[in-house]
C-alpha positions as CSV (number, residue, x, y, z in Angstrom):
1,X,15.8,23.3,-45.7
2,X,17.0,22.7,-41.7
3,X,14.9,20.3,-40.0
4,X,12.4,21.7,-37.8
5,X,14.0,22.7,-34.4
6,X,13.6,20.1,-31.6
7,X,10.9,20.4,-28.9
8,X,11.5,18.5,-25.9
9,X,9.1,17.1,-23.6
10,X,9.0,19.0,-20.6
11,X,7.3,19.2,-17.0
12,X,3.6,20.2,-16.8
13,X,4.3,23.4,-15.8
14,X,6.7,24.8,-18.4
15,X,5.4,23.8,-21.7
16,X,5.2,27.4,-23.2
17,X,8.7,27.1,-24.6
18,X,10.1,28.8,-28.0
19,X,12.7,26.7,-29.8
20,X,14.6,29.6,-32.2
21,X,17.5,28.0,-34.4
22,X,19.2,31.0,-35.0
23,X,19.3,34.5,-32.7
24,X,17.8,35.6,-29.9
25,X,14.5,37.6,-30.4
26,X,13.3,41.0,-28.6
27,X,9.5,40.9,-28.2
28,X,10.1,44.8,-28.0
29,X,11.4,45.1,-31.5
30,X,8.4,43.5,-33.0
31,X,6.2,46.6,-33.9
32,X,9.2,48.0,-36.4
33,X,8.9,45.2,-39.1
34,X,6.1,43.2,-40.5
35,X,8.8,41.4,-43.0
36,X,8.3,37.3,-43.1
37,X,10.8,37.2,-46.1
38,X,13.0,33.5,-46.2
39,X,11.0,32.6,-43.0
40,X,8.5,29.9,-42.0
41,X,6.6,29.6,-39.1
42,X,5.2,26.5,-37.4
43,X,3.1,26.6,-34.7
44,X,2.1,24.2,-32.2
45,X,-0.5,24.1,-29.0
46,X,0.9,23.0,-26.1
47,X,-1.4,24.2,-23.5
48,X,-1.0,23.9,-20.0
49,X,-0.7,20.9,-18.4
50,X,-0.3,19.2,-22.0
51,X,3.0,17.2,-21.2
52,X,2.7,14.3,-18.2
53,X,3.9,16.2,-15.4
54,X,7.9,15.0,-15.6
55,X,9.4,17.9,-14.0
56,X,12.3,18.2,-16.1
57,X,13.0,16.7,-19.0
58,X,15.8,17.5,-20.8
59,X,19.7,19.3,-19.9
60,X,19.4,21.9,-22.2
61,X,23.2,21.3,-23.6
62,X,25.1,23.8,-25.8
63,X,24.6,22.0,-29.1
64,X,20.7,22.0,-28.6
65,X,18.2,24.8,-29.9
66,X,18.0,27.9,-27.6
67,X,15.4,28.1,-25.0
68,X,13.3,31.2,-25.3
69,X,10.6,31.6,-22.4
70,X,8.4,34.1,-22.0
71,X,8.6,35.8,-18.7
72,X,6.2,38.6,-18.2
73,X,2.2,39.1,-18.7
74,X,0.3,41.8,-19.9
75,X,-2.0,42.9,-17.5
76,X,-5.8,41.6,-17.6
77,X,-4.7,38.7,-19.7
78,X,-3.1,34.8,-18.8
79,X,-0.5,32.7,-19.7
80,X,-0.6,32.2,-23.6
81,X,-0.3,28.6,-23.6
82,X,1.5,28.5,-26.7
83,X,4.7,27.1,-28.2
84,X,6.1,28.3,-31.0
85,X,9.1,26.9,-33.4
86,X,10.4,29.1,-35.8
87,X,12.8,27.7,-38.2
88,X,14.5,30.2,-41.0
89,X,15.4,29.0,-44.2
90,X,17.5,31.7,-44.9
91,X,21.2,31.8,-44.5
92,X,23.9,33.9,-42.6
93,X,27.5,34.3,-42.3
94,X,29.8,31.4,-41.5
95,X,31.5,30.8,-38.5
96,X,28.1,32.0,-36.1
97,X,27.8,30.6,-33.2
98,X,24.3,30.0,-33.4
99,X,21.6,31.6,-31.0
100,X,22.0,32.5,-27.5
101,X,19.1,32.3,-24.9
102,X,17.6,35.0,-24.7
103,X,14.5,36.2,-21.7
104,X,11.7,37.9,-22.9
105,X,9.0,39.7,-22.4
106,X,5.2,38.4,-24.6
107,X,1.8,39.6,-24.4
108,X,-0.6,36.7,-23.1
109,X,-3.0,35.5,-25.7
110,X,-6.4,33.5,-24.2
111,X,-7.2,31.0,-26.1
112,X,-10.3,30.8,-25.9
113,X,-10.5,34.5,-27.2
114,X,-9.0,33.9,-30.5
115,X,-11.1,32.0,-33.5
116,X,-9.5,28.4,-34.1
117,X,-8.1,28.7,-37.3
118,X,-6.4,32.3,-36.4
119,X,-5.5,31.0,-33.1
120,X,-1.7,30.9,-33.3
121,X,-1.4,33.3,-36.1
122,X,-0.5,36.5,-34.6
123,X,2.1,36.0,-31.9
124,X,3.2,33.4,-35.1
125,X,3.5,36.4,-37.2
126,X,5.5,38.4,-34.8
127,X,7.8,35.9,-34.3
128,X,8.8,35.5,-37.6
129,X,8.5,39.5,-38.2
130,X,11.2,40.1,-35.7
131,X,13.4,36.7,-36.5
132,X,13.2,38.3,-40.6
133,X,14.4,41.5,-39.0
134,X,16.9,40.7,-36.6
135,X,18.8,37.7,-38.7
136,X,20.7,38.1,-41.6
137,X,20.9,35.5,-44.0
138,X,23.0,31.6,-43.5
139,X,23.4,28.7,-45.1
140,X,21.6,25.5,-43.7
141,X,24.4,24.0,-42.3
142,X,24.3,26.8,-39.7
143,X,21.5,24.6,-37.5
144,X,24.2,22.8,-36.1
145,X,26.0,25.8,-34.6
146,X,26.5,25.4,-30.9
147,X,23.5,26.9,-28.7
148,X,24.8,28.9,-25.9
149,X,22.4,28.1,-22.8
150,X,22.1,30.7,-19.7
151,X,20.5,30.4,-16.1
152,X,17.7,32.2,-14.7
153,X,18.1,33.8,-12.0
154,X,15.0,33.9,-10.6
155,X,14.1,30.5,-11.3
156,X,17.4,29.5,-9.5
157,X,17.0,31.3,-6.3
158,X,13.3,29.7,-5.8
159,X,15.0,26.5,-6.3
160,X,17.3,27.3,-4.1
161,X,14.8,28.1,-1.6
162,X,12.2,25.5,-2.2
163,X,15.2,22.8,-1.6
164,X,16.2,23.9,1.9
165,X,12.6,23.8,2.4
166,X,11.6,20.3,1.5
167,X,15.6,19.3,3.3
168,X,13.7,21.0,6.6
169,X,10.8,18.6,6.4
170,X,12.8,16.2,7.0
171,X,14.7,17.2,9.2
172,X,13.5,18.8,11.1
173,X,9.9,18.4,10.5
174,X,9.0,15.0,9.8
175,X,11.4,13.8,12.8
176,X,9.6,15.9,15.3
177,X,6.1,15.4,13.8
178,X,6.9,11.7,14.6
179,X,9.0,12.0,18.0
180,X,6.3,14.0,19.7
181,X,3.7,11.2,19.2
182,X,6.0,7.9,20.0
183,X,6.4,7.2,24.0
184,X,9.0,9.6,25.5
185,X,11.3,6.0,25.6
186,X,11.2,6.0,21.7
187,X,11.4,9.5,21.0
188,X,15.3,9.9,20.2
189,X,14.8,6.2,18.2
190,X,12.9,8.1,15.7
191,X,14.5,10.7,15.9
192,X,17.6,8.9,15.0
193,X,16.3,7.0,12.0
194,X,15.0,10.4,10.7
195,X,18.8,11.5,10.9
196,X,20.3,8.8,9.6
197,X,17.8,8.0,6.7
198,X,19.1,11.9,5.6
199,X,22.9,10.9,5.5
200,X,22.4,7.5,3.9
201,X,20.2,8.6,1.2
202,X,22.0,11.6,0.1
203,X,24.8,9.1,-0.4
204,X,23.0,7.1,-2.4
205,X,21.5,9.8,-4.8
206,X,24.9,11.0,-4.9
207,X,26.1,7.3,-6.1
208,X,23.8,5.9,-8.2
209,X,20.3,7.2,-7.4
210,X,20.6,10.5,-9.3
211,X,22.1,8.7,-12.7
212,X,18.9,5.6,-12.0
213,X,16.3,8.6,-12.0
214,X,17.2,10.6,-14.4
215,X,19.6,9.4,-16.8
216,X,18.6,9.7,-20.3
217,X,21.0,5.8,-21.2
218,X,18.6,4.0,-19.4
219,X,15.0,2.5,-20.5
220,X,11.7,3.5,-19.6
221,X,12.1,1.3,-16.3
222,X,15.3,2.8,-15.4
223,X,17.9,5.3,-16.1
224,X,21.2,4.5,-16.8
225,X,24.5,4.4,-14.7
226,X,26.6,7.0,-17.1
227,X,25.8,10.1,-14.5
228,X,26.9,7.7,-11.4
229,X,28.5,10.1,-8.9
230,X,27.3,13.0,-10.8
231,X,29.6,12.4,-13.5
232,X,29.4,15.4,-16.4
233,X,27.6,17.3,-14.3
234,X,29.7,20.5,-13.8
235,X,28.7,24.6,-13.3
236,X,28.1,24.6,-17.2
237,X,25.4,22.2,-17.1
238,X,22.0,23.4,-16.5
239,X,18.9,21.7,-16.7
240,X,15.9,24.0,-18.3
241,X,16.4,27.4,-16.7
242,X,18.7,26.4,-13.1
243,X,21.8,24.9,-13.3
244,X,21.7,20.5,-13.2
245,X,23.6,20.6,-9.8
246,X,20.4,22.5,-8.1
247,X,18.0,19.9,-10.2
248,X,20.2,17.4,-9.1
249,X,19.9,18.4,-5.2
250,X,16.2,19.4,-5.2
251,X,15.3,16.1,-6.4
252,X,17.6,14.4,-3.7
253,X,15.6,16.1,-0.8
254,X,12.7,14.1,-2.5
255,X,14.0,11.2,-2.4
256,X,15.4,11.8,1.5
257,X,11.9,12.4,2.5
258,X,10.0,9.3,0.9
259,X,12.1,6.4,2.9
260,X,11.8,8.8,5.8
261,X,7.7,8.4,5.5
262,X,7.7,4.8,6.3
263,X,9.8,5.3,9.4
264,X,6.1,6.2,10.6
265,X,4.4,2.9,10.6
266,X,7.2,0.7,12.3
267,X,8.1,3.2,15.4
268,X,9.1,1.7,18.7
269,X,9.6,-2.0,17.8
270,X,12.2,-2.3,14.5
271,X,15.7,-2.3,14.8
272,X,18.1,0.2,13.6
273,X,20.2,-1.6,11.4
274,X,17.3,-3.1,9.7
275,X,15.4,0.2,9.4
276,X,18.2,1.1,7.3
277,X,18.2,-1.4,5.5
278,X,14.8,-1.9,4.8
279,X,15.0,1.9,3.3
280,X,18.0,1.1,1.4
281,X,17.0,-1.8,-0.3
282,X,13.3,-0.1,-0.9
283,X,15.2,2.7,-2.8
284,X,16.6,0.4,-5.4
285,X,13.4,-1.6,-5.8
286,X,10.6,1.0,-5.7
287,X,11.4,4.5,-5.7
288,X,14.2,4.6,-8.3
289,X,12.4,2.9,-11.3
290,X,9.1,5.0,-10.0
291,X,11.0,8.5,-9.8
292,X,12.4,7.4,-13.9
293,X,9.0,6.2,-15.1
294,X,7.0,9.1,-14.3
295,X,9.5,12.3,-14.2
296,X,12.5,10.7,-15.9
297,X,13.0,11.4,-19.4
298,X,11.2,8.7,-21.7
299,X,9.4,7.4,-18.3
300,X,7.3,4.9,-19.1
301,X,4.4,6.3,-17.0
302,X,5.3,10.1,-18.5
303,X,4.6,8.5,-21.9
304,X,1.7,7.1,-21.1
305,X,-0.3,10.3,-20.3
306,X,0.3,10.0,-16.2
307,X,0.0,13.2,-14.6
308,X,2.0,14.0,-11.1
309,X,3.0,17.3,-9.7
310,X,5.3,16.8,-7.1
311,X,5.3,12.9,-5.8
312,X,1.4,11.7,-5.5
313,X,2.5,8.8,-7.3
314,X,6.1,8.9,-6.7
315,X,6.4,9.8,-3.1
316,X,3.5,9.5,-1.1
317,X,1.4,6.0,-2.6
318,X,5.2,4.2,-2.5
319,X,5.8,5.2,0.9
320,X,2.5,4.3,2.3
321,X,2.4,1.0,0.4
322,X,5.8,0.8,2.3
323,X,4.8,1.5,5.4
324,X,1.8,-0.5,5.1
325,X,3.4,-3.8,4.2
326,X,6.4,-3.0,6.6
327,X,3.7,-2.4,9.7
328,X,1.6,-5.9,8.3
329,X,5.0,-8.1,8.4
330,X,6.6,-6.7,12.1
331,X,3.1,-7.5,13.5
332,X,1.8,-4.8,16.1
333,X,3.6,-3.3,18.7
334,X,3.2,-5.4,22.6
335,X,2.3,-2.1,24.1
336,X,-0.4,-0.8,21.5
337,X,-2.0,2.3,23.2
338,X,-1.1,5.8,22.0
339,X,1.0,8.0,24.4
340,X,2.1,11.1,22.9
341,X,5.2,11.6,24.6
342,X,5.3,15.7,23.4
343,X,2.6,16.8,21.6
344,X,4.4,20.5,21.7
345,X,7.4,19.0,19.6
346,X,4.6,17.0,17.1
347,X,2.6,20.7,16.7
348,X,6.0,22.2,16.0
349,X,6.6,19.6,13.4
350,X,3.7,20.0,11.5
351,X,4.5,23.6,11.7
352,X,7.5,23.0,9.8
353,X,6.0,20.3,7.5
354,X,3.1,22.4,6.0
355,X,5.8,25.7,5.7
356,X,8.0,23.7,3.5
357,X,5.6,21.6,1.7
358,X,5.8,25.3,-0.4
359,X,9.2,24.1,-1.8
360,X,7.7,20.6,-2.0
361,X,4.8,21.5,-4.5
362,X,5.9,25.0,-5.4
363,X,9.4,24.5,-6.2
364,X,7.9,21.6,-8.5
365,X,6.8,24.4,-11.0
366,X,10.8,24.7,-11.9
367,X,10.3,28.3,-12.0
368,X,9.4,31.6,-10.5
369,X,6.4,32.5,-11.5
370,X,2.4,31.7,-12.1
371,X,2.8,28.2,-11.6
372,X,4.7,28.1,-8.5
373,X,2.3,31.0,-6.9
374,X,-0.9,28.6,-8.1
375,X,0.7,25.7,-6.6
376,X,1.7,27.3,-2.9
377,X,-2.4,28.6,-2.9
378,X,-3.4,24.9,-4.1
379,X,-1.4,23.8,-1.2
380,X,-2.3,26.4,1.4
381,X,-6.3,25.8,0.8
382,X,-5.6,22.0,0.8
383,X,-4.6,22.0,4.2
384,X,-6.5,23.8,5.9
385,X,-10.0,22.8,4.3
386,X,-8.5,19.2,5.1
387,X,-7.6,19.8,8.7
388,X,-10.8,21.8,9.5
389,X,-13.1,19.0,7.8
390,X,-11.2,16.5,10.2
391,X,-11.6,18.6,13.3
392,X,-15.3,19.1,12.5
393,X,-15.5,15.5,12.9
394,X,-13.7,15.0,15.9
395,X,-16.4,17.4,17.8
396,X,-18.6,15.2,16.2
397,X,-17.6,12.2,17.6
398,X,-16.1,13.4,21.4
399,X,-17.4,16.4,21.5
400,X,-14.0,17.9,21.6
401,X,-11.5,19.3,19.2
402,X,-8.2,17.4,19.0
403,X,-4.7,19.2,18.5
404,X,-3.6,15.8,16.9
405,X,-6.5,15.3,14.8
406,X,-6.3,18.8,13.0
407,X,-2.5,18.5,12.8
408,X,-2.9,15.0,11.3
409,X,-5.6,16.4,8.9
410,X,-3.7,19.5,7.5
411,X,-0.9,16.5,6.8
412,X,-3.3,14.3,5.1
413,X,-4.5,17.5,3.0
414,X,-1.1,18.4,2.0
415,X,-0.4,15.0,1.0
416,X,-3.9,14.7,-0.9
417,X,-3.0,18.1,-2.9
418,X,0.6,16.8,-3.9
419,X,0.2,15.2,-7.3
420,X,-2.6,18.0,-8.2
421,X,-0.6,21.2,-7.1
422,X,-0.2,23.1,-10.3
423,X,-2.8,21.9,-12.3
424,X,-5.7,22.6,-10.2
425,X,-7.4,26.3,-9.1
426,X,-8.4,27.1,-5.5
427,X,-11.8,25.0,-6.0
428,X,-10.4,21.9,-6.9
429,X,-8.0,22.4,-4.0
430,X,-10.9,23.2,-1.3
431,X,-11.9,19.6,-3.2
432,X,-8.9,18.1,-2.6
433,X,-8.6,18.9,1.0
434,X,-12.7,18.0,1.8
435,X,-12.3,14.9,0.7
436,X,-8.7,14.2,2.6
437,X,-10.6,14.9,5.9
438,X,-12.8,12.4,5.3
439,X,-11.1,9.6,3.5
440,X,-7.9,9.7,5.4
441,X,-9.7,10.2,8.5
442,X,-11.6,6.8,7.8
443,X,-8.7,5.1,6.7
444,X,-6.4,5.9,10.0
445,X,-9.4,4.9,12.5
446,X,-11.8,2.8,11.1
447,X,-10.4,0.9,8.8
448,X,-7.0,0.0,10.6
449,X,-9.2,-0.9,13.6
450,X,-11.6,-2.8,12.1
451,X,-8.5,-4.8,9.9
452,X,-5.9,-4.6,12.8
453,X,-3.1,-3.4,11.3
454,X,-0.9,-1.3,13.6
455,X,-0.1,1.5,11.4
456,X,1.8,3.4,14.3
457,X,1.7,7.0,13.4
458,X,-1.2,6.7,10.4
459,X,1.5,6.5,7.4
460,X,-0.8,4.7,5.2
461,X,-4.0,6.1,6.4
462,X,-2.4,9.7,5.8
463,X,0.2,9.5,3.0
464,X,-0.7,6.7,1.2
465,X,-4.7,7.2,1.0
466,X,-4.4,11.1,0.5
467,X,-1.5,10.6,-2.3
468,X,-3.5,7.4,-4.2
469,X,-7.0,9.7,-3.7
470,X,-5.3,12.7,-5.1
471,X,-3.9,10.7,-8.2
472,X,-7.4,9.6,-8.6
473,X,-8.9,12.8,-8.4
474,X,-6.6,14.6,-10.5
475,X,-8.8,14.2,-13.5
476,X,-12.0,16.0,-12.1
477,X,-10.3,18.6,-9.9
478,X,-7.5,19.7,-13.0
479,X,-10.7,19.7,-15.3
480,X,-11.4,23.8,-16.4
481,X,-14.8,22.7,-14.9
482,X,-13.5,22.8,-11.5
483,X,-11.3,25.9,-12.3
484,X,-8.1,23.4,-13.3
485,X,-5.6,24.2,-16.0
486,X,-5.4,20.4,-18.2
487,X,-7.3,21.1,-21.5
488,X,-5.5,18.7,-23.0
489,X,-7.6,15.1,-22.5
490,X,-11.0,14.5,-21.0
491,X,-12.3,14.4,-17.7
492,X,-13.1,10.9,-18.2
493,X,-9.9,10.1,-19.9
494,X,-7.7,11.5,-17.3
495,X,-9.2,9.4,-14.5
496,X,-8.5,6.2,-16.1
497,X,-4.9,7.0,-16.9
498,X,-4.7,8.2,-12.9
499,X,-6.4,5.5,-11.3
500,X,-4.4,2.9,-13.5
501,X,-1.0,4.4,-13.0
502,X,-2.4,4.9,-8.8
503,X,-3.0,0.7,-8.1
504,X,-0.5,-0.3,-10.8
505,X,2.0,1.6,-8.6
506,X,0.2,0.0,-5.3
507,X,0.6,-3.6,-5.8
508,X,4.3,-3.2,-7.2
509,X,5.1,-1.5,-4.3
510,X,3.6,-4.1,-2.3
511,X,5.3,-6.9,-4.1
512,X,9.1,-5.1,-4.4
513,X,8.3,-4.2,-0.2
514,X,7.9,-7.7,0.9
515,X,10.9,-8.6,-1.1
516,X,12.6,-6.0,0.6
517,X,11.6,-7.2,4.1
518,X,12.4,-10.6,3.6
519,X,15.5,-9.5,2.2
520,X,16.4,-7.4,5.1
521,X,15.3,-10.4,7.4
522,X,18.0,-12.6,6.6
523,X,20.7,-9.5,6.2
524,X,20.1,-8.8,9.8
525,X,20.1,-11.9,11.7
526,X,16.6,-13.2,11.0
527,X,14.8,-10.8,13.3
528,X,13.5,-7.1,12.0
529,X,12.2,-6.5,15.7
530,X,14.2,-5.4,18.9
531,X,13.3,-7.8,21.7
532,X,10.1,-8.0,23.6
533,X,11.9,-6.7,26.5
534,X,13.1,-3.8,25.4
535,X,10.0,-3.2,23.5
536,X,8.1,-3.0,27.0
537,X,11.0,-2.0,29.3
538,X,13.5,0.1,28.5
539,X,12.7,1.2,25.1
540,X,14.8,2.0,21.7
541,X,16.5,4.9,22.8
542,X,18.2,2.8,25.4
543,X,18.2,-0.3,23.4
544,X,19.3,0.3,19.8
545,X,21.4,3.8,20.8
546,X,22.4,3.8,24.5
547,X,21.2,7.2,25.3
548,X,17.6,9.0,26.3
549,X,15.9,11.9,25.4
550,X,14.9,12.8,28.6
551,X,17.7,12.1,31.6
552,X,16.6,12.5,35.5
553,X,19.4,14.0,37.5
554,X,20.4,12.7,40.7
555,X,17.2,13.2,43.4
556,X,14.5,13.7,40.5
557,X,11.7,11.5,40.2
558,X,9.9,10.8,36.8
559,X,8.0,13.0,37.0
560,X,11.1,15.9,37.2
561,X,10.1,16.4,40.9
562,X,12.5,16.3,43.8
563,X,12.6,12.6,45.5
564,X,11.0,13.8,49.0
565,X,13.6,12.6,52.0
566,X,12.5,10.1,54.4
567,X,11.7,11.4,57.7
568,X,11.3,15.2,56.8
């Protein structure tokens, strides 16, 4: 008898896979046989969100079993939630190539709707009916026939879309989210960093940071080195459904964003160089071994039950930790008060943020489909309930509604919603995004007040709050009580995993950040600060890169009005 063919742990989303060892099957040609001669069928519940949110688990290689997903819904009815493996015991001709992948179409059974010892009978059944009818006979040794994998297309041209998306973010979304709030003498500083961090990091992933993430010859700290500089990845490899290039530059945008983040808290008084590398450094301390414990196959957080859509954990609480230790060790800036140098250009970048946080949490369903379209309307409802919960408050307070405050609240929703994106319905999103305008909104005013922290541009308050209180969330809001899709543990249960995963992930950061600070202290001549002159006189832009964002021609004032002539 063949051993049983291999499930693989997959992302949260796409855990109603079919493993077939021998042909492809044709839902359609079901009804014409009812045969289950030299057959047995083994079926297993994997319902949504079962598996710990690693998006992506295995390459799906060519001597693996077939991948057979189901790709379109009855009408009136849901995703079935089930996984089937059907192994045959019969035998057929030598020299077979094995089974191909094969896109189908499978009516949607409810769970609930079925009795529990019948549950997984019938699409069982049919399974087996058309494999009995479609699959002549084979000797056992035919299981080790080569699997020939295909790409969907569908699924690849989301992917494709989703990563220009969360590429535009960064730049250039987060750069001008952050440029319009710095003094107009700092603006092209950060805008600068923003650039740079984009070049630098794509060269890293390229070296090493793809192979430390999500190499399979690693441990379930790290990954390995054996896909340094993408090596054996080539047009033939695909990962899941899309082909392992895409994979591999969807998840680089990821990790271009995160280092990006932390630029935020240390605006207008750290140096270039040692921005750089303060990032670089962090990459290879913190968000390498993070990215590999939660999404990287045999992560040791994926293991453990630790749920995370799209980067709660592994973008958002990092980078804030990051940012929050990097702000604590410059010390605050010498000129302290907020001056929005453009507040058109930080509007215009939160624009762009919230438009392509759709590829950020949508694209992290891997697929085209129910998933992704739950995901964008977790993400759209986040936001706005966030952002209108914080602007509530500000009329409160002032009597006046601020254009930074709701752009700042419909950030801290987005980042709140992150880890919970595809496993929650639209009322644990309106959840989500209620309680980001309040506890983010605490966070960036009272609390860094009252402690005196200088938290430039709310990096902490926003990212890291909203991504540790969605983490900790995620077990209420992805409950089927609150309309969420994990059936799979407890309420209860859940939470602790979250919330354990959430500060176990805080003080590590902390810890590997300082490191990386002193670190970069001693790299860059003992000082991570620009002098106190040109802190308060003639800025970064001037200082670190010899060039301005705004330049006065000759006869214009400051404030871009002719110089008036003396006499006239």
């Amino acid at each position: 008898e063949r051993p049983p063919a291999r499930t693989t742990q997959g992302s949260a989303n796409r855990n109603r896979y079919i493993f077939v060892a021998d042909r492809s099957i044709h839902l359609e040609k079901m009804a014409s046989t009812l045969s289950m001669s030299g057959l047995t069928a083994r079926v297993s519940a994997m319902q949504r969100p079962g598996v710990p949110a690693n998006r992506g688990s295995r390459v799906v290689a060519a001597a693996r079993p077939a991948v057979v997903r189901p790709r379109s819904i009855v009408p009136g009815m849901t995703s079935s939630r089930v996984a089937m493996t059907v192994r045959a015991n019969a035998s057929k001709p030598a020299g077979s190539n094995g089974a191909k992948l094969a896109t189908v179409a499978q009516p949607a059974v409810e769970a609930d709707s079925v009795p529990a010892k019948g549950k997984f009978v019938v699409p069982a059944l049919a399974f087996a009916a058309a494999a009995a009818a479609l699959t002549p006979a084979a000797p056992a040794s035919a299981a080790a026939a080569a699997v020939v994998a295909t790409v969907n297309q569908a699924d690849t041209a989301w992917i494709l879309i989703s990563t220009a998306l969360v590429l535009f973010m960064t730049i250039p979304g987060l750069s001008a989210f952050y440029a319009g709030i710095v003094k107009r003498k700092n603006m092209l500083s950060v805008l600068m960093q923003c650039f740079s961090l984009t070049c630098l990091m794509t060269v890293l992933w390229y070296t090493v940071g793809y192979s430390l993430s999500f190499s399979e010859a690693g441990n379930s700290i790290i990954g390995g080195l054996d896909k340094a500089f993408m090596a054996g990845i080539t047009k033939a490899s695909i990962w899941e459904t899309i082909p392992e290039a895409l994979w591999a530059l969807y998840q680089m945008t990821f990790a271009i964003i995160t280092p990006a983040l932390m630029v935020g808290s240390f605006v207008e008084r750290m140096k270039f160089n040692s921005v750089m590398w303060y990032c670089a450094l962090w990459m290879f301390a913190v968000y390498f071994p993070a990215c590999h414990m939660v999404w990287g196959a045999g992560g040791f957080m994926a293991a453990n039950g630790v749920m995370d859509f799209a980067g709660g954990i592994v973008v958002h609480i990092t980078a804030g930790i990051g940012a929050l230790v990097g702000a604590s060790v410059l010390g605050p800036r010498k000129e302290n008060t907020m001056i929005a140098g453009n507040l058109v250009l930080t509007v215009l970048g939160t624009g762009m943020l919230w438009v392509g946080w759709y590829g950020f949490n949508g694209g992290s369903a891997l697929a085209a489909g129910a998933d992704a379209a739950f995901a964008c309307v977790a993400t759209q409802i986040a936001a706005a309930a966030a952002a209108s919960v914080w602007a509530i408050q500000d009329v409160k307070e002032t009597g006046k509604a601020s254009m930074l405050g709701i752009a700042t609240g419909s950030i801290a929703g987005l980042a709140t919603v992150t880890p919970c994106a595809g496993f929650v319905g639209p009322l644990g999103a309106l959840m989500l995004g209620v309680a980001a305008g309040v506890v983010c909104r605490f966070f960036s005013l009272v609390v860094k007040e009252k402690y005196g922290y200088d938290d430039s541009l709310d990096v902490f308050g926003v990212h890291g709050v909203g991504g540790f209180l969605g983490t900790c969330m995620l077990g209420i809001v992805a409950s089927p009580v609150f309309g969420g899709f994990n059936t799979d543990t407890t309420m209860m249960t859940q939470t602790i995993i979250q919330c354990t995963a959430a500060l176990a992930t805080a003080v590590y950061t902390a810890v590997a950040s300082y490191a990386c600070l002193m670190l970069t202290k001693a790299i860059t001549g003992g000082s991570l600060r620009v002098p106190e002159g040109a802190e308060q006189g003639e800025g970064l832009d001037m200082w670190c890169h010899g060039e301005a964002c705004y330049s006065l021609s000759e006869g214009e004032s400051a404030g871009g009005q002719p110089v008036p002539k003396v006499g006239v």
